[in-house]
LUMKOLKE-134299 format. One record per residue: x, y, z of N, C-alpha, C, CB in turn; residue in three letters; residue number from 1; chain. Coordinates in steps of 0.02 Angstrom, whole numbers. Atoms other than C-alpha are relative to their C-alpha. Glycine has a CB too. Example, Ala and Ser with C-alpha at 12.3 -4.5 7.8 and 13.67 -1.06 7.14 Angstrom:
! residues 2
       nx       ny       nz      cax      cay      caz       cx       cy       cz      cbx      cby      cbz     r     k   c
       45      -59        0      615     -225      390       45       60        0      -50        1       62   ala     1   A
      -42      -59       -3      684      -53      357      -39       55       37       20       23      -71   ser     2   A
! end
This chain:
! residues 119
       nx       ny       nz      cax      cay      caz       cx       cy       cz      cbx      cby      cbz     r     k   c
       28      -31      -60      168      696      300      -39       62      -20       56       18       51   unk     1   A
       56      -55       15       14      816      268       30       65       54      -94      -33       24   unk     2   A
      -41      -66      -36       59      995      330      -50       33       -2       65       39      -32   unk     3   A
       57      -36       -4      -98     1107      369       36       75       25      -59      -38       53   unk     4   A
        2      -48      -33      -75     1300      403      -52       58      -32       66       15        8   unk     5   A
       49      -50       22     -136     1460      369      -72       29       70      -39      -48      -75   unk     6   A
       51      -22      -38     -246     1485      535       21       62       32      -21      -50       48   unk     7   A
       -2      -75      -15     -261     1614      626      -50       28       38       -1       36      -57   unk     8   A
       57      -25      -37     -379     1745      741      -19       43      -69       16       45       80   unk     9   A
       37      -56       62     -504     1849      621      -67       -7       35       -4      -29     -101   unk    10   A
       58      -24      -23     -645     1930      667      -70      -32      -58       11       89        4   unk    11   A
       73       31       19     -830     1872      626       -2       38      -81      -78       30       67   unk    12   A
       25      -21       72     -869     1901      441       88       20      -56      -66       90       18   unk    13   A
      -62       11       29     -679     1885      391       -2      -60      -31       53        4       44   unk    14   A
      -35       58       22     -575     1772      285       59       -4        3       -9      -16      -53   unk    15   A
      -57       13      -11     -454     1663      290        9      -72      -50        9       -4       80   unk    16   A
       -5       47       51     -370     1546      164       65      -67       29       25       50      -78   unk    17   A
      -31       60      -25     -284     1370      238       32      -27      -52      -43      -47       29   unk    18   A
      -46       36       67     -157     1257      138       20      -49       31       67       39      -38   unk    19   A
        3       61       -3     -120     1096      145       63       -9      -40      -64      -31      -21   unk    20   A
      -64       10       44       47     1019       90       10      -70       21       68       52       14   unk    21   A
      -30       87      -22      134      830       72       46       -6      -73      -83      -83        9   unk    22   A
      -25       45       60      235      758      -51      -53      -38      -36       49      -52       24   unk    23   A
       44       40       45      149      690     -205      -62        5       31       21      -75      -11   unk    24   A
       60        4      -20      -12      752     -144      -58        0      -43       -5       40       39   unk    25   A
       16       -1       42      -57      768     -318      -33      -64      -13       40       21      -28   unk    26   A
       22       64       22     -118      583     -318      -46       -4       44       46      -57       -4   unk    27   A
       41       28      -43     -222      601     -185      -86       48       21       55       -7       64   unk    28   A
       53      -35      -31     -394      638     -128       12       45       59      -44      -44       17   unk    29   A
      -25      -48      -25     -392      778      -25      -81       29       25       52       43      -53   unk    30   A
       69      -20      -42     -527      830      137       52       39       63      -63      -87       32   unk    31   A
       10      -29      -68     -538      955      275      -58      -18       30        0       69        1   unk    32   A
       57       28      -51     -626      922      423       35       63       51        2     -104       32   unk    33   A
      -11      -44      -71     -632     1023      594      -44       -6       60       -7       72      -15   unk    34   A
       10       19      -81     -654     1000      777       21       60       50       49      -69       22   unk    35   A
       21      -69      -60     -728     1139      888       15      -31       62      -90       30        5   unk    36   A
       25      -10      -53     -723     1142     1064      -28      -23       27      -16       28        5   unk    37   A
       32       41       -8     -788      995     1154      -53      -31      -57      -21       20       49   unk    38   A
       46       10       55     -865      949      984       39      -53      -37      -17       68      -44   unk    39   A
      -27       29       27     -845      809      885       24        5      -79      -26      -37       17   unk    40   A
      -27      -51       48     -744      842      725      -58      -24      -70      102      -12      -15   unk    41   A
       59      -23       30     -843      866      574       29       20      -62      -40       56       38   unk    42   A
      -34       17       69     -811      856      365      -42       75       -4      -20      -85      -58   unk    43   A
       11      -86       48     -786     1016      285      -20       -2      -73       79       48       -9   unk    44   A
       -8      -19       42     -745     1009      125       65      -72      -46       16       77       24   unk    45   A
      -28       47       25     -661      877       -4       18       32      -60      -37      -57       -3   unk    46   A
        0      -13       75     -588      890     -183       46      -66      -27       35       82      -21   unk    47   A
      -20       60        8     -538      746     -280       70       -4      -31      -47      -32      -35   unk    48   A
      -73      -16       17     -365      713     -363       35       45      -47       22      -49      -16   unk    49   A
        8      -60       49     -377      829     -502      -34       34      -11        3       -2      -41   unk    50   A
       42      -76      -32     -497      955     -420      -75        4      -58       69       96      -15   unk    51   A
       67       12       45     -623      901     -546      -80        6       41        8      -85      -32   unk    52   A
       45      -15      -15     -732      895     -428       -6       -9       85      -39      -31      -43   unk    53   A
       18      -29      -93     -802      941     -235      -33       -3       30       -7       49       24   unk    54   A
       50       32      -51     -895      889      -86       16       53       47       12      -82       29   unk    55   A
      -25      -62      -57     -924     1030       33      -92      -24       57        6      127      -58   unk    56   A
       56        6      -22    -1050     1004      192      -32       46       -7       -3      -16       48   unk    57   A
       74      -39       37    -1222     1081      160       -2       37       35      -74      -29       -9   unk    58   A
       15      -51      -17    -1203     1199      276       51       63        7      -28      -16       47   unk    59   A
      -21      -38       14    -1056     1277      197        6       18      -56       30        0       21   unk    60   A
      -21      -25       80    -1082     1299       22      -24       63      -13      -30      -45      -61   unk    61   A
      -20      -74       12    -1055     1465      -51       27       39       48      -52       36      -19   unk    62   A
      -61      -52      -30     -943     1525       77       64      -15        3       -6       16       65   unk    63   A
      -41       28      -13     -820     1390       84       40      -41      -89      -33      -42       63   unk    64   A
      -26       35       71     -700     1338      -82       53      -40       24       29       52      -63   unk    65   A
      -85       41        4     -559     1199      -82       24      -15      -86       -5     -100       46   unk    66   A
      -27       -8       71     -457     1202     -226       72      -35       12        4       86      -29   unk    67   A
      -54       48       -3     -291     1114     -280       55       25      -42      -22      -70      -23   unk    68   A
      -19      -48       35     -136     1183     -356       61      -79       -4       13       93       34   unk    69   A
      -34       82      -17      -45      975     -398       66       31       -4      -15      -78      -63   unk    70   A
      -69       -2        7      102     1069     -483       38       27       83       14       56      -70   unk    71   A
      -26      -16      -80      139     1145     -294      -26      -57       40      -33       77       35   unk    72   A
       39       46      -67       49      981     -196      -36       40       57       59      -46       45   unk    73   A
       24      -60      -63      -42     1112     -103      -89      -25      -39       44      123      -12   unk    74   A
       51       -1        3     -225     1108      -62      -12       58       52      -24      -62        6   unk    75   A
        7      -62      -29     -308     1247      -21      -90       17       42       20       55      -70   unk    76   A
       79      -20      -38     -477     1293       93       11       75        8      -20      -43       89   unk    77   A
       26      -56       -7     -558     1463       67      -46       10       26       -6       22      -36   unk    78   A
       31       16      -49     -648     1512      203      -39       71      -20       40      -17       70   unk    79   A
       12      -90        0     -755     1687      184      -68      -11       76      -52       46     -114   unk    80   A
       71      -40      -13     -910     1772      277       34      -53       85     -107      -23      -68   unk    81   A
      -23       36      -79     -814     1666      460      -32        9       53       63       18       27   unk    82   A
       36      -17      -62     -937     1652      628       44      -21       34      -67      -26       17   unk    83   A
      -36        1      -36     -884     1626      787      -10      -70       27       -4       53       37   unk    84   A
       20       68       15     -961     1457      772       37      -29       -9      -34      -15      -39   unk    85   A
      -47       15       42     -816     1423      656       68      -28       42       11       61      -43   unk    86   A
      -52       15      -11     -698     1421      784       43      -87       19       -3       43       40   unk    87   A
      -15       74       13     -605     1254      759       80       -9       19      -16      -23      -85   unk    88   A
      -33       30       27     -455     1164      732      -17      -52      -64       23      -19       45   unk    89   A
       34       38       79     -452     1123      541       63      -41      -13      -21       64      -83   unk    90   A
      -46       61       -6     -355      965      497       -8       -1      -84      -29      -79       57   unk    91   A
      -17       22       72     -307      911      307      -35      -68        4       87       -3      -22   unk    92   A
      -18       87       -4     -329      723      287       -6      -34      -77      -67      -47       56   unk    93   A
      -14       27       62     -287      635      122       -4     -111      -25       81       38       -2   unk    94   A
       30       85       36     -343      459       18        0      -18      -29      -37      -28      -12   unk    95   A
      -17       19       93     -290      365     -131      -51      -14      -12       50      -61      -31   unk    96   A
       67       28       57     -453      320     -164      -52       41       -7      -38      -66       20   unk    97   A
       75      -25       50     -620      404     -241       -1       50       36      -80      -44       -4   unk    98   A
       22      -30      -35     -692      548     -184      -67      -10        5       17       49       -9   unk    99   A
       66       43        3     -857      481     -115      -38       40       37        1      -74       29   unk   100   A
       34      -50      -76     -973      602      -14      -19      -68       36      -90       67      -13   unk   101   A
       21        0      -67     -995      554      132       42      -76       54      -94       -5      -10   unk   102   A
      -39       54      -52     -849      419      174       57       43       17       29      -81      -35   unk   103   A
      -47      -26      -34     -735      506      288       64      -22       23      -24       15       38   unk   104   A
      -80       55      -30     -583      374      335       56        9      -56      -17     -107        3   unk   105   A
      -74      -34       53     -450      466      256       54      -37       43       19      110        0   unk   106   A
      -45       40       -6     -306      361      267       47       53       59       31      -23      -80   unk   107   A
      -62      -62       -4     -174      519      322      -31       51       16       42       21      -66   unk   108   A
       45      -62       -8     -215      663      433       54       42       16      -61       -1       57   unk   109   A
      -45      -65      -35     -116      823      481      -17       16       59       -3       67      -33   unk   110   A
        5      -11      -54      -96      892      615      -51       55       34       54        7        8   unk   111   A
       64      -45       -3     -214     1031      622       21       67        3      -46      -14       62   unk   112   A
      -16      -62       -1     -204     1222      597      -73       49       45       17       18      -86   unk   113   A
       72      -39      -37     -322     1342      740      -20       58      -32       10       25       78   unk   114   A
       35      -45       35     -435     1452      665      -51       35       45      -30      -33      -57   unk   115   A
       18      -38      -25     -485     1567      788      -59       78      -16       51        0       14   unk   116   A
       43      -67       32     -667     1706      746      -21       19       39      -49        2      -46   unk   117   A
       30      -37      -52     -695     1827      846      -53       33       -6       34       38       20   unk   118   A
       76      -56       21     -873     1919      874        0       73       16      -71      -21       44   unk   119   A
! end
């Protein structure tokens, strides 16, 4: 069972760092996604099973890092420079298979952690 927290209220141009947890998550591909506010939800950020390597959407790179820590099964989303745009519910979701940009059907999702930015 994927475990998302770490949200929170923070003001506009804050950060905030999310985590991700499961058993043996170390085997698995590993994506955030998030769903604003009458909005449909929307791929953040990926890293593959041994963080080798990362898929982040194009309109968050260089503010946004996911990283992987297997010996803890924790995945992690670093969030910096936060609008009020941002405000979401950010979800984990995890995949034994590839990390592929741009296929999103992660097998396993969490439940979601709110990430509240204020202006």
């Amino acid at each position: 069972q994927l475990q998302a927290c770490g949200g929170g209220l923070v003001q506009a141009g804050g950060s905030l760092r999310l985590s991700c947890a499961a058993s043996r998550l170390y085997s698995y591909t590993v994506g955030w996604f998030r769903q604003a506010p009458g909005k449909e939800r929307e791929f953040v950020a990926a890293i593959n099973w041994n963080g080798g390597r990362a898929d982040y959407a194009d309109s968050l790179k260089g503010r946004f890092t996911i990283s992987r820590d297997n010996a803890k099964n924790m995945v992690y989303l670093q969030m910096n420079s936060l609008r009020p745009e941002e405000t979401a519910v950010y979800y984990c979701a995890a995949d034994r298979g590839p990390l592929i940009s741009g296929k999103y059907d992660y097998a396993y999702w969490g439940q979601g952690t709110l990430v509240t930015v204020s202006s």
